[in-house]
N, C-alpha and C positions, 0 to 999 in steps of 0.2 A: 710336185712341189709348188707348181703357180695356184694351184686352189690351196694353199695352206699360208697365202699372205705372207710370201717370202719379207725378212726386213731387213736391213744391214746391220753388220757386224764387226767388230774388228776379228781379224785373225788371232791375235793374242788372248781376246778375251775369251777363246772356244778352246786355248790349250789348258789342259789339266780336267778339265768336265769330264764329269760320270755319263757315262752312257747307259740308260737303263731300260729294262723290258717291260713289258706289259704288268705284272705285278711289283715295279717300282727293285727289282733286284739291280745290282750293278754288272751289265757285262762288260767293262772296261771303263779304263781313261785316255780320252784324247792325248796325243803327244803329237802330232804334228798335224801341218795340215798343206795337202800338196796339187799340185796341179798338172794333170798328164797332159802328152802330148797331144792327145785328142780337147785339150782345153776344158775338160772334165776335172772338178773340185771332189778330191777325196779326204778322207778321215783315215789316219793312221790310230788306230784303238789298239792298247795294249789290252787284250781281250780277257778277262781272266776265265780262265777253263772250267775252274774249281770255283762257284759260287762263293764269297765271304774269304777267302783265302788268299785274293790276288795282293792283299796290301802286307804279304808274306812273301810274297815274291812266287808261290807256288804255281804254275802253270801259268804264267803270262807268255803271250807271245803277239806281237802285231799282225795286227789286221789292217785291211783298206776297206774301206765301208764309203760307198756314196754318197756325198751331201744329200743327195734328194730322199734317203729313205731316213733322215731321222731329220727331226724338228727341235727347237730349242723351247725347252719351257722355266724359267728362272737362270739357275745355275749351275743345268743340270739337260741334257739330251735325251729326247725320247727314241727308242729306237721303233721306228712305225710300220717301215715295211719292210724291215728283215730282224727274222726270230732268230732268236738264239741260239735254235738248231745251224743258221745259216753261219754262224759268227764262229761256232764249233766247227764248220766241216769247210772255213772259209782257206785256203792257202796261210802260209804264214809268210807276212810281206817283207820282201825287199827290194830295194830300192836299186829300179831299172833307169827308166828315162823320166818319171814322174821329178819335180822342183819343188821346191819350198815355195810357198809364199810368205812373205816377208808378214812378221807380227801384225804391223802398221796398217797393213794394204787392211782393205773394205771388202765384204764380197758378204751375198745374200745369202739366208736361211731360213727355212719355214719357220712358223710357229706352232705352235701346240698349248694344251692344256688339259689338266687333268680332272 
């Protein structure tokens, strides 16, 4: 993530973003964004299974995705170094000891562009 010119962010503004793959498809939207215990910044992705079908409610389920593998470009997350296939065969998340961080707070994201 530090070669990709992390910038700051609000927390707020990264919920509700499409998370997208290498040919610009959506594999989910952000809904939360949390903090484990190890002090590790993750992404709760409502993942959609079904290409084009998630805003159906069809195969959604949460996932936890790394800050460091995707980067922000406009209004919108690239997903960089985890495919599709990984988001597909990822667990479906809930919620152990990981926290919310608060909208407000600030916390770094790479950049990207396409």
């Amino acid at each position: 993530m530090e070669r990709r010119w992390p910038q700051p962010v609000q927390v707020g503004a990264l919920i509700g973003l499409p998370v997208l793959d290498d040919d610009d498809r959506t594999l989910g939207v952000v809904r939360r964004v949390m903090r484990t215990p190890a002090d590790k910044i993750v992404l709760i992705v409502d993942h959609h299974a079904w290409y084009g079908l998630g805003w159906l409610g069809l195969g959604v389920r949460p996932v936890s995705v790394p800050i460091e593998v995707v980067a922000i470009f406009g209004r919108q997350l690239a997903s960089l170094d985890m495919p599709p296939a990984d988001y597909a065969a990822a667990p479906t998340w809930a919620q152990r000891q990981e926290t919310d961080i608060p909208a407000g707070e600030t916390i770094r994201i790479a950049l990207t562009r396409r």
